[in-house]
N, C-alpha and C positions, 0 to 999 in steps of 0.2 A: 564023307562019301568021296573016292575018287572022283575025275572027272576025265568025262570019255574024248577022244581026242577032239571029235566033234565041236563041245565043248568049250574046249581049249581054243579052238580057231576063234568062235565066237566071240569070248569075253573078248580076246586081245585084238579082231575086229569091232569091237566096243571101245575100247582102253586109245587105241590108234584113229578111230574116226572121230572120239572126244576131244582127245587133245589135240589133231589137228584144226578140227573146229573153235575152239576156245583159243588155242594160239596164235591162227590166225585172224580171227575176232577181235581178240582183245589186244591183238599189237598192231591192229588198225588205228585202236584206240590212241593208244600209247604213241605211236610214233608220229600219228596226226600232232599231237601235244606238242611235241619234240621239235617238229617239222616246220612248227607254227600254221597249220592249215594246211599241210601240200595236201593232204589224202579227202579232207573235207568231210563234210557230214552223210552223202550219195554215195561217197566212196568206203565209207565205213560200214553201209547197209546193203551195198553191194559184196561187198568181202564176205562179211554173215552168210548172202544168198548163193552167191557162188560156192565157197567149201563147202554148206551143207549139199548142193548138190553133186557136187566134186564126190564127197563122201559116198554119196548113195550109189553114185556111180562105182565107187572104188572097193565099197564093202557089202552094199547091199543083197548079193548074193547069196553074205557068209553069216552075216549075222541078223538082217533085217532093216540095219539103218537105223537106230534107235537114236543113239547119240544124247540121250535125254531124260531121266528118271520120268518125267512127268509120262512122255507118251509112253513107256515101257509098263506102267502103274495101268493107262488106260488101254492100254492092248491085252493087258490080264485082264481087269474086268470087263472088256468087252470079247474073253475068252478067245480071242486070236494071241496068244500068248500063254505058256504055262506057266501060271505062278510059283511053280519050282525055280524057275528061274530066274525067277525077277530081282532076290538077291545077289547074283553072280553079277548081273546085267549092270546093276546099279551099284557095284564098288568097283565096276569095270571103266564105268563111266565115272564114278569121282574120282577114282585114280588118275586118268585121265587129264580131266580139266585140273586137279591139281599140278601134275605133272606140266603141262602147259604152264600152269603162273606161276610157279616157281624157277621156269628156265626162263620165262619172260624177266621176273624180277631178278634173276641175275645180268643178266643182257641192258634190263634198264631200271638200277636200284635204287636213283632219283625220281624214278615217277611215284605220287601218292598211293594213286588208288588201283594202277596194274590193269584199269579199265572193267573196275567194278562198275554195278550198273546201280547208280543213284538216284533216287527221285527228284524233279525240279521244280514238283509242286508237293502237295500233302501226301501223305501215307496211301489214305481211302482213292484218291485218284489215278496214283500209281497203281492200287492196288486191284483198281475195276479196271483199270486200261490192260493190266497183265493179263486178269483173268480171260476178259473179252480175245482177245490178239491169242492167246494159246488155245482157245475155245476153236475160234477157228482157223488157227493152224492144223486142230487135230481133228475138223471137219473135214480140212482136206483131205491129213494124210488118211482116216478113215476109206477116204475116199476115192482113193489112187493105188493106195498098196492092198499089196496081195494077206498083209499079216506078216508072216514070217522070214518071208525073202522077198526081197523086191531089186530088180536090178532094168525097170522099164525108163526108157527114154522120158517118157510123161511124166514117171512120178518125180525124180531127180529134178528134172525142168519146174515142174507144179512146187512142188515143194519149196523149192529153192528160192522161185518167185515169191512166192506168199513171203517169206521169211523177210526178203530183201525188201519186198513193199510194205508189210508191218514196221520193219524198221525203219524204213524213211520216212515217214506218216508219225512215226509213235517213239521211236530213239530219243530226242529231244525231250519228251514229256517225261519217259521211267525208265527209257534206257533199253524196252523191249527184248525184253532177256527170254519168255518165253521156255524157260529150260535152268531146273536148280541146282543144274552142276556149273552152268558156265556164268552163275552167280555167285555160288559158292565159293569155289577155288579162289579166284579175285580176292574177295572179300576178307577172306582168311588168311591168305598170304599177305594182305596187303592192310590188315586189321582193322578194315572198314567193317564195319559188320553192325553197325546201327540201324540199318535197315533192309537188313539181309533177311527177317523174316516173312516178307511179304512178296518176294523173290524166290522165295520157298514153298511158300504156303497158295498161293496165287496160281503159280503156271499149274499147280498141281491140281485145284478145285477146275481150272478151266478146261482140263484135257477130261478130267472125268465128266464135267458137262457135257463134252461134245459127245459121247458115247451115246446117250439116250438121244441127242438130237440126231445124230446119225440114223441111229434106227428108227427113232419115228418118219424121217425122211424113207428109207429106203427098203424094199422088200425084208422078207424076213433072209437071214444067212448072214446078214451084214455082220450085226452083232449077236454073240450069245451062241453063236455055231460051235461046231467041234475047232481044237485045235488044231492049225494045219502039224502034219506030220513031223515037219524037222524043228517042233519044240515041243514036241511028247518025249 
């Protein structure tokens, strides 16, 4: 199937707010390494909360602000989102975050890990701290965006903040990835991938949690409504 120009804009407002996101993320990482501490661990979870809201502000109009398979999966099933599209959406987005760690890992080919996100203690703990932290990440966004286009001062600011405060709280313990492109890409580039599936598997259980808890919170329309218009 062709794709209507529409479309087009979309993915590639997917594709550009991914890899700025993951780029500048993960070469906070890297360069803190490098730097010997200049950037620090606040300034690392800052970076995270700032571009995501950078993003929303700079795309959310065109595409929605996804930036994320996980929340893109729970906006389908909380039918703010057409599952037609959620393929496009998510090779738009790992293109993306690939794209980012492969220019990173040319820039700096002596770093290990490219600012893959490792665990510091067990598997299971990392694994409940992801779930929990992207559960309500996508309570917020739930809970600020419009669904399909969002381009409000609150939700860029909300958004951005949860992100930046999950990671300062939670960075040190699993690395707070919260999103399995900007785990992915790292990982793969940089042949970490030992514990890459719970990075994967995690953000993704915790954003489709948040959907039912959203709607038991909140009137009905929240979730389960029609599509808005510009993803039919």
């Amino acid at each position: 199937m062709l794709l209507n120009h529409s479309m087009k804009k979309q993915r590639l407002a997917e594709f550009l707010g991914t890899f700025t996101l993951v780029f500048a993320g993960t070469a906070a990482i890297v360069i803190n390494a490098a730097s010997h501490g200049a950037i620090g661990h606040a300034g690392i979870a800052l970076t995270f909360g700032l571009v995501v809201m950078a993003m929303i502000h700079t795309f959310g109009d065109v595409s929605g602000a996804h930036f994320n398979p996980a929340v893109t999966l729970a906006f389908a099933v909380a039918r703010r989102f057409a599952w037609r599209d959620v393929p496009g959406y998510l090779g738009a987005q790992i293109a993306g975050a690939l794209a980012a760690s492969i220019l990173l890992d040319g820039l700096y080919p002596y770093d290990a890990t490219l600012g893959a996100t490792l665990p510091a203690g067990s598997d299971t703990q990392s694994f409940v701290l992801e779930l929990v932290l992207t559960a309500i990440l996508m309570m917020t966004i739930l809970s600020v965006s419009t669904g399909a286009k969002e381009k409000g001062i609150t939700a860029g600011i909300t958004i951005g903040g949860v992100i930046a405060l999950e990671a300062m709280f939670a960075g040190p313990a699993c690395g707070a990835s919260m999103n399995p492109a900007r785990s992915l890409a790292p990982a793969l580039i940089s042949g970490h991938m030992e514990h890459l599936w719970l990075y994967l598997v995690a953000p993704v259980l915790g954003a489709l949690l948040a959907v039912p808890l959203c709607k038991g919170m909140r009137d009905s329309g929240c979730c389960g409504g029609e599509c808005t218009p510009s993803t039919k």
